[in-house]
C-alpha positions as CSV (number, residue, x, y, z in Angstrom):
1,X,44.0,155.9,148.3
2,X,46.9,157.1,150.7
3,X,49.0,158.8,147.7
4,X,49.6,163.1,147.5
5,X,50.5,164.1,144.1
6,X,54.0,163.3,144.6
7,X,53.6,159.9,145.2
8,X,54.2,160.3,148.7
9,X,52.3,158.3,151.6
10,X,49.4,160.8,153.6
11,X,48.1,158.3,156.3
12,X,50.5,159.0,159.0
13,X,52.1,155.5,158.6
14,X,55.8,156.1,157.8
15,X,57.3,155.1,154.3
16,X,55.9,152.8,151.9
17,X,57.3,149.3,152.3
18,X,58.0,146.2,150.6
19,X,57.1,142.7,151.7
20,X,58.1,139.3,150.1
21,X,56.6,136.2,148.9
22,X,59.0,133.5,150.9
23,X,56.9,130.9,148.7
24,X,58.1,132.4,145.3
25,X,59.9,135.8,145.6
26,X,57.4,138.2,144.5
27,X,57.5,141.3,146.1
28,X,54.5,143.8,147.4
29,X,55.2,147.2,147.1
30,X,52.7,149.1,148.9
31,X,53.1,152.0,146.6
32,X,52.0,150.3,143.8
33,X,49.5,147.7,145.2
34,X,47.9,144.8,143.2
35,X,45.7,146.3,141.2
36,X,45.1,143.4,139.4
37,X,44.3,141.5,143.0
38,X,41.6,144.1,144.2
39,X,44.4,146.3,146.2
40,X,45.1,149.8,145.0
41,X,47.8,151.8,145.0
42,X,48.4,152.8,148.5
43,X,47.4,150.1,150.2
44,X,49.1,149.2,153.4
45,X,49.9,145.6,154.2
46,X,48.2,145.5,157.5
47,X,45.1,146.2,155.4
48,X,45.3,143.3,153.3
49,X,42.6,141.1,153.3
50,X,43.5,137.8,154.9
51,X,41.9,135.8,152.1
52,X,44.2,138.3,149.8
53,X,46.1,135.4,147.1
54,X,50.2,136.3,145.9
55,X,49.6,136.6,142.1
56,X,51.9,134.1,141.1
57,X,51.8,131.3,143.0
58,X,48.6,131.9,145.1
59,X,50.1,131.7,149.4
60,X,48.4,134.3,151.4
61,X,50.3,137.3,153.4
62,X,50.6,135.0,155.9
63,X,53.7,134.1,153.8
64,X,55.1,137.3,153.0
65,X,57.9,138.9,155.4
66,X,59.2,142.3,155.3
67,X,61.6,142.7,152.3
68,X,64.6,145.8,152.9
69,X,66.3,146.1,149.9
70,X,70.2,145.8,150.1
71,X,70.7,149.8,149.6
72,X,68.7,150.4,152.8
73,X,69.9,149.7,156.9
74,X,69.1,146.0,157.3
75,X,68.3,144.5,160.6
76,X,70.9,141.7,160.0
77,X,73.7,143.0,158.0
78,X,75.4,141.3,155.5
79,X,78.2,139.8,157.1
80,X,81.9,139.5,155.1
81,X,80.1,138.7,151.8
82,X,81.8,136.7,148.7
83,X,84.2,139.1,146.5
84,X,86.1,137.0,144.6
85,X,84.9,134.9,142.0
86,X,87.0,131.8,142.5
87,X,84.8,131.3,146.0
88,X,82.3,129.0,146.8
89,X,78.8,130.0,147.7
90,X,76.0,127.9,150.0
91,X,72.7,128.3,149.3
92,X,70.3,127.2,152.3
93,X,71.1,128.0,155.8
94,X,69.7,124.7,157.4
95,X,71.8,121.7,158.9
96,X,73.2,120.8,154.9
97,X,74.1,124.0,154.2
98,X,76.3,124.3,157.4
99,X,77.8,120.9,157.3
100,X,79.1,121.5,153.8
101,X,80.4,124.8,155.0
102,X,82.2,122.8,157.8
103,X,83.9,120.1,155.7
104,X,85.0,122.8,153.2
105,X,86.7,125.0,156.4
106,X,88.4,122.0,157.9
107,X,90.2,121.0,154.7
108,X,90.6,124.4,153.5
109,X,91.2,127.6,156.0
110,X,91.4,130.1,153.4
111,X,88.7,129.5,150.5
112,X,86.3,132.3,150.1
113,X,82.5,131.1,151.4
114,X,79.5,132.5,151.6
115,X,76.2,131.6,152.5
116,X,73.1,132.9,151.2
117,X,69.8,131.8,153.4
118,X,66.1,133.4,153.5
119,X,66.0,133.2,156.8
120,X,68.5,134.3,159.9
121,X,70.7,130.9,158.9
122,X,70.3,130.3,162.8
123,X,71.3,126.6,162.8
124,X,68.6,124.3,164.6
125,X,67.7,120.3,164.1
126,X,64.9,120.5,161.8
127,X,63.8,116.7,162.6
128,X,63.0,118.2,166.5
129,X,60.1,120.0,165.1
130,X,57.6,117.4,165.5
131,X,58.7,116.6,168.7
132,X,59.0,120.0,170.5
133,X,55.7,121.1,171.2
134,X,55.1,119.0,174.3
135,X,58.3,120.0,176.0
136,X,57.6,123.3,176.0
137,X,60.6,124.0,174.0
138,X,60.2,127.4,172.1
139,X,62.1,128.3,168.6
140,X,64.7,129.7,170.3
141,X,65.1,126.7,172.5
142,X,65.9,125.1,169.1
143,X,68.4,127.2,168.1
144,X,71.6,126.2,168.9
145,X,73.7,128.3,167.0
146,X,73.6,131.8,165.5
147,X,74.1,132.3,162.0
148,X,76.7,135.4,162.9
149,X,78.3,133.5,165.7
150,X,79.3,131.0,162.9
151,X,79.9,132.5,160.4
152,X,83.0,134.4,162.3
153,X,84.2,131.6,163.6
154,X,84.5,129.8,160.4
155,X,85.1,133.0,158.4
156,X,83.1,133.0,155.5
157,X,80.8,135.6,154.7
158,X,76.8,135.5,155.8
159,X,74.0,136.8,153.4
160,X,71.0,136.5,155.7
161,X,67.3,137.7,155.2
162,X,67.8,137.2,151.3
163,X,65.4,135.8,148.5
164,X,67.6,133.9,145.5
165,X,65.9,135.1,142.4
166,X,67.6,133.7,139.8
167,X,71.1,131.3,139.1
168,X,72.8,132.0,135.8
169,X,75.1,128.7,135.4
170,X,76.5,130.5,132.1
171,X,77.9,133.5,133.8
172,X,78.2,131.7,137.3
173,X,76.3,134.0,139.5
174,X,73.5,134.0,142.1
175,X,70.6,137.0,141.4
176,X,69.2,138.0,144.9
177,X,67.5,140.6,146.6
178,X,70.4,141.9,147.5
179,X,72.3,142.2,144.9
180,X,74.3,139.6,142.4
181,X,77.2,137.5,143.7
182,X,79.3,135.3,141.8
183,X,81.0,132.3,142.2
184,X,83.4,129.5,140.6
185,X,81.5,126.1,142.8
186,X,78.0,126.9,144.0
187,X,76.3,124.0,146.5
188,X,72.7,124.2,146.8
189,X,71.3,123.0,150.2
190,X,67.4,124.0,149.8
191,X,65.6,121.6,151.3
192,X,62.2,120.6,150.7
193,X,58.8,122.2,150.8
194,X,54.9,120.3,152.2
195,X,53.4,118.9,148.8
196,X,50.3,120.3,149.0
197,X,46.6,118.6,147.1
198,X,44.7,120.9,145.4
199,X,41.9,120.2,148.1
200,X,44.4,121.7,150.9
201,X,44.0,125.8,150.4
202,X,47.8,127.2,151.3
203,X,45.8,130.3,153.2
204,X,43.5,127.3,155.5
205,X,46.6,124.9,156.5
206,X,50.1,124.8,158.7
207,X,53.0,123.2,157.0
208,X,55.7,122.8,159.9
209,X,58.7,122.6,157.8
210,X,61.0,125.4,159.2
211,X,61.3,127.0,163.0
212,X,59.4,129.9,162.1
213,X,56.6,128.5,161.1
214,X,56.7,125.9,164.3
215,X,57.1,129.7,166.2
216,X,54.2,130.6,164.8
217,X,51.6,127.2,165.7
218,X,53.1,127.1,169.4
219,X,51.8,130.5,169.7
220,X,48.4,129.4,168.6
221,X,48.5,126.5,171.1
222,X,49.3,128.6,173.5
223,X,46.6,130.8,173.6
224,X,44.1,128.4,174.8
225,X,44.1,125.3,176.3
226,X,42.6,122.4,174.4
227,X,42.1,123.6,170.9
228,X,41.3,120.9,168.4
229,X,44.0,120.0,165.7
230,X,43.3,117.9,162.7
231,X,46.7,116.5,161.0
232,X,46.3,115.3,157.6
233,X,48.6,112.9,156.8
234,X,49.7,110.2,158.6
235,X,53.3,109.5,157.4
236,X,56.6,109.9,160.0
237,X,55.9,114.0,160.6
238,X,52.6,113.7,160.8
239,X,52.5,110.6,163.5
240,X,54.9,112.3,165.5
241,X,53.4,115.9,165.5
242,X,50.1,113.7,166.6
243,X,51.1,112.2,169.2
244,X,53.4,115.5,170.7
245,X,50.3,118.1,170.1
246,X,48.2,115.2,172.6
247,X,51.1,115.1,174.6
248,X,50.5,119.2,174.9
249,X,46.6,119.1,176.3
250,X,45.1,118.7,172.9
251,X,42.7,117.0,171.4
252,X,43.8,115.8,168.2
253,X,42.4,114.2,164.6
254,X,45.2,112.4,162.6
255,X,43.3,111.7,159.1
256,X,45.6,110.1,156.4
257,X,44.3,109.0,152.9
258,X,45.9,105.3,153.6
259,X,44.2,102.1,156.0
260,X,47.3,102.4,158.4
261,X,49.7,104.9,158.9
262,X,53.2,105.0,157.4
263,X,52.0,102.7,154.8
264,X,54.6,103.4,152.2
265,X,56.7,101.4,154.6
266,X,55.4,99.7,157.1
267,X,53.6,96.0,156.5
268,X,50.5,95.7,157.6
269,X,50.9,93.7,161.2
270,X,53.3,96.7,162.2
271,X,50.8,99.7,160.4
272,X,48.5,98.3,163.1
273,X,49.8,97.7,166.0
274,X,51.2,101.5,165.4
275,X,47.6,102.6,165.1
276,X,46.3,100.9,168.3
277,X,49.5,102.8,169.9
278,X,47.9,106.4,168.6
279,X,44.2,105.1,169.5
280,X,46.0,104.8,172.8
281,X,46.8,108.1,173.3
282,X,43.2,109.1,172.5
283,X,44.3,109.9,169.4
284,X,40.9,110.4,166.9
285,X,42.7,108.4,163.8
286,X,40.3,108.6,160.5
287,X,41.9,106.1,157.7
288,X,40.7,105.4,154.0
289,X,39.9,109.3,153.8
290,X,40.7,111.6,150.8
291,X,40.2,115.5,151.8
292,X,37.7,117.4,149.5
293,X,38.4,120.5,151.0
294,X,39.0,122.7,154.1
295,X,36.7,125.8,154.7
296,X,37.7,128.4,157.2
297,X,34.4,129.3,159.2
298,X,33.3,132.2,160.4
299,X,34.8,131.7,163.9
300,X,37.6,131.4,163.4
301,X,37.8,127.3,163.0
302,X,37.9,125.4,160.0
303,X,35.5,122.5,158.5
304,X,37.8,119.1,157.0
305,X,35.0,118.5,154.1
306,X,36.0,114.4,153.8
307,X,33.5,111.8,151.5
308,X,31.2,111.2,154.3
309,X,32.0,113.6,157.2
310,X,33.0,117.0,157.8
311,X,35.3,117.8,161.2
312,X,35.6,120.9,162.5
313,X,39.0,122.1,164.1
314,X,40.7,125.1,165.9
315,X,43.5,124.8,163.3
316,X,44.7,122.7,160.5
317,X,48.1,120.9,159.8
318,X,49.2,118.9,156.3
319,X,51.8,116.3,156.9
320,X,50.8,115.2,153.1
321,X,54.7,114.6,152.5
322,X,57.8,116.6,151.1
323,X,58.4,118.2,147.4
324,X,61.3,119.7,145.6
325,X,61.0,123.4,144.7
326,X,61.7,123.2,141.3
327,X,62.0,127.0,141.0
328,X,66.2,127.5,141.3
329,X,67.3,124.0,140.2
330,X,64.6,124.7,136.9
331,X,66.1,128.6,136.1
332,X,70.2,127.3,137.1
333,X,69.4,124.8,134.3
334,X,70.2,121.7,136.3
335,X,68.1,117.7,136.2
336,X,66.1,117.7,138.4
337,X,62.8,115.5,139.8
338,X,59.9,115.3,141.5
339,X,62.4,113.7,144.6
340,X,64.8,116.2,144.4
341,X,67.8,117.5,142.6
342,X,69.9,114.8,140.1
343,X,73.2,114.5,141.4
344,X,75.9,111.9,140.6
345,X,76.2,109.2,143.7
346,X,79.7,110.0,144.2
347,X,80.4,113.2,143.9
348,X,77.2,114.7,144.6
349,X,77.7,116.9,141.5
350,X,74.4,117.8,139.7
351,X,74.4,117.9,135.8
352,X,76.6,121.0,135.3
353,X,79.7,120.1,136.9
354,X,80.2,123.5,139.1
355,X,76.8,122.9,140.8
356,X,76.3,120.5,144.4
357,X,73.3,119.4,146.1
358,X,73.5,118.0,149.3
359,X,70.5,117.4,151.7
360,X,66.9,116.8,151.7
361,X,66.7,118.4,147.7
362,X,68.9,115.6,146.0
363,X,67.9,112.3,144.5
364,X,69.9,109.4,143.8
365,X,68.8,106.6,142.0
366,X,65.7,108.3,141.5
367,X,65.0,108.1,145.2
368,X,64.8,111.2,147.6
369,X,67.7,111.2,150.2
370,X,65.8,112.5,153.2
371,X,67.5,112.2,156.2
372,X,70.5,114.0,158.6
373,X,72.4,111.0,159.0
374,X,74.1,111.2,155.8
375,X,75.1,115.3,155.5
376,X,78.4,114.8,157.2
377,X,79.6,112.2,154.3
378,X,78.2,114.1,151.6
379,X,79.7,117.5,153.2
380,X,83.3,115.7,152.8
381,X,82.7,114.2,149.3
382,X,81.6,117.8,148.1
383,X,84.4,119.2,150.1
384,X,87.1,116.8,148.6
385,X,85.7,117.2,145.0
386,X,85.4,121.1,144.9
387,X,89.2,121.4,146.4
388,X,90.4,118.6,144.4
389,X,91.6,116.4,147.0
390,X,91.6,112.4,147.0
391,X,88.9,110.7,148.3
392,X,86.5,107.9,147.7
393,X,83.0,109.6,147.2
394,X,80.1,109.0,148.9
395,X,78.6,106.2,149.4
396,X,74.9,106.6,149.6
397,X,73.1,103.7,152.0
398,X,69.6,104.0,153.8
399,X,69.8,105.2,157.4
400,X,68.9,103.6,160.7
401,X,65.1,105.3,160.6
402,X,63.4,105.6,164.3
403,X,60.2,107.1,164.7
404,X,60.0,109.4,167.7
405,X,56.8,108.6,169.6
406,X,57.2,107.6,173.2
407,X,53.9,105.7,172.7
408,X,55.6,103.0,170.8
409,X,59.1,102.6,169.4
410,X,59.4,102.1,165.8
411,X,62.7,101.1,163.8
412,X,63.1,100.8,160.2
413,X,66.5,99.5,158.5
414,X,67.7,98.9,155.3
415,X,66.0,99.1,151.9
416,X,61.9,98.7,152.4
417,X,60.7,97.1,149.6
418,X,56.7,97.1,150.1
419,X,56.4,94.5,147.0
420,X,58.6,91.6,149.2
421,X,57.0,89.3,151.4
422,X,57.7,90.2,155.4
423,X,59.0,87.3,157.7
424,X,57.6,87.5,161.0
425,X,60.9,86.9,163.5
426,X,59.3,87.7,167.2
427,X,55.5,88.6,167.8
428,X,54.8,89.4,171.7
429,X,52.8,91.4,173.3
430,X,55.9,94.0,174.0
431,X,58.1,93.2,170.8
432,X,57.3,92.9,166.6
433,X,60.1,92.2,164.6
434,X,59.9,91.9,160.8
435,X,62.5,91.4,158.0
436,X,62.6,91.2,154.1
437,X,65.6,89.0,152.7
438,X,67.3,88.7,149.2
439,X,68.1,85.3,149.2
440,X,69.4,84.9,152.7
441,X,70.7,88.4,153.1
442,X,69.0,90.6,155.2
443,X,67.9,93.9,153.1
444,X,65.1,95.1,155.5
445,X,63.9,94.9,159.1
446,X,61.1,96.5,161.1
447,X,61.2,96.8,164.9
448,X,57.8,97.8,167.4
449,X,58.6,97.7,170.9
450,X,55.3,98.5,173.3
């Protein structure tokens, strides 16, 4: 134990410091330790067993950062931070986040905003994350904005490095780790996390859903070249991340639970001519498997326990699909869903009236609303319905979906409905065009070009 009588630190290591759960919040105070965890007072972070668990929701400290609380210097500062009360405050520092800050600022020079992000708020396009890898383009390749260099030129105020711990909808203010801020509209632009199996342990797997953690796996690829990556799950990210991670000089294993991949939406003809594309690119694709487990080895690889074979890899990465955090929509008292956040179709309003969603965390319909196309209209209906301004709401529709392999091309329009019969309009060796129909209106069509 590193502790004098006073309390004080005697292992030559500076101060005791704080680190934070990014999954849920918690915060490790090396001072106190986990006792309950096996880590005694004193115990450094460094020193923390890898196979070490957060105690509430169970991510290793390979998801903690370090946490400065708001009385102490700050690497980032806090930036012009809401004062008023009649202002509007962002949570989520991604693509949504900033659009809605944009469509606010253009009709409206003056209203007080402020964002309040996790991260730096450096704005990057999420959806070039599973593309990237092969062209050599690092995280700060990605970046194409700064958080500070925005948030002067749009003038609002920038809370960056900061946890939310807690909404209170009743007294309308945001609990962080930096101190309370309150607001009259509040727009919550959280994104999504990986859904995680039980059989996937947090501490054995990558989830590439945010530029840090991409930093993070490049650097792993980079150390050697070569390394064997298993993907699990073979849905839009996980297809794309197989084929780029080939495309880098490795050898890759795409497993997914389904025959063909991207079989929530694609009929069968198309599901295989996109696998023979993958086989292809010497792409090891394992269908019709369910993962039992993955076991970190002793050297440093990891065994993919599946019904009737094990695969051993360098590293491990779930594509198993996208989940609302239920954690600030559950405790600001809002309807939420497995999708995503409730939100009227118009107005994007969520059950209290003073709330938005906008972004990958809303559903409408019932149905997720995953995609960048949309933001900048539902940016502008937000915008128009928080300063009280005319305007005709938005009008949710499904995107123009393209998959972003250069092995094959893959389009997907309209509303897939995987109960409706397909009709096959071209079949070639080069082209594959499908197309659903209500009545004799077009409501779905599926494009493969070789």
């Amino acid at each position: 134990m590193n502790i004098d009588k006073n309390g004080n630190p005697t292992d030559g290591r500076g101060d005791w410091k704080q680190f934070l759960c990014r999954a849920c919040g918690w915060i490790y105070d090396e001072k106190i330790g986990d006792p309950d965890g096996g880590l005694p007072a004193g115990t450094r972070f460094e020193d923390i067993p890898d196979d070490w668990q957060c105690p509430l929701c169970g991510v290793t400290k390979r998801d903690f950062e370090p946490y400065v609380n708001r009385s102490q210097t700050i690497s980032k500062p806090i930036v012009n931070p809401l004062v008023d009360s009649d202002g509007v405050i962002v949570i989520g520092g991604g693509t949504a986040g900033w659009t809605a800050i944009e469509a606010l600022r253009k009709l409206d020079a003056d209203i007080p905003i402020t964002l309040i992000t996790a991260d730096s708020g450096d704005r990057y396009m999420k959806p070039q994350l599973s593309v990237a890898i092969s062209q050599n383009k690092t995280a700060q390749d990605l970046i194409n904005k700064s958080a500070i260099e925005l948030s002067e030129k749009l003038n609002i105020g920038l809370v960056a490095n900061t946890f939310v711990m807690h909404i209170d909808s009743h007294k309308k203010q945001v609990r962080t780790t930096r101190g309370d801020f309150n607001y009259q509209h509040l727009i919550l632009a959280l994104g999504v996390t990986t859904a995680l199996p039980v059989s996937l342990p947090p501490d054995s797997v990558w989830r590439i859903n945010h530029v840090d953690m991409f930093a993070k796996l490049q650097n792993k690829l980079d150390e050697q070249p070569n390394q064997h990556i298993a993907i699990i799950g073979a849905g839009m990210i996980g297809t794309e991340l197989a084929e780029d991670i080939k495309r880098a000089g490795h050898s890759v294993t795409l497993i997914n639970r389904d025959a063909l991949p991207l079989a929530e939406i694609l009929p069968t003809i198309a599901g295989e001519r996109l696998k023979n594309a993958l086989i292809a690119e010497n792409i090891n694709y394992v269908g019709k498997a369910m993962v039992e487990d993955v076991k970190a080895l002793d050297d440093s690889k990891y065994e993919i326990v599946l019904a009737n074979q094990r695969i051993t890899a360098d590293h491990v990465v779930a594509s198993t699909g996208l989940i609302l955090n239920n954690r600030l929509p559950k405790r600001a008292n809002i309807d939420y869903l497995p999708q995503g956040i409730v939100v009227d179709e118009n107005t994007l309003q969520t059950s209290n009236p003073d709330i938005f969603a906008i972004g990958d965390c809303i559903a409408i319909g019932g149905q997720a609303c995953r995609f960048v196309a949309p933001l900048r209209e539902q940016g502008n209906a937000i915008a128009h319905q928080i300063l009280n301004l005319e305007h005709d709401g938005y009008q949710h529709k499904a995107p123009i979906v393209r998959l972003k392999t250069k092995s094959i091309s893959v389009t997907i329009t309209g509303n897939v409905d995987k109960n409706k019969d397909w009709k096959i309009s071209e079949n070639s060796e080069q082209l594959l065009v499908l197309q659903q129909f209500d009545n004799s209106n077009e409501t779905a069509k599926v494009e493969l070009k070789n």
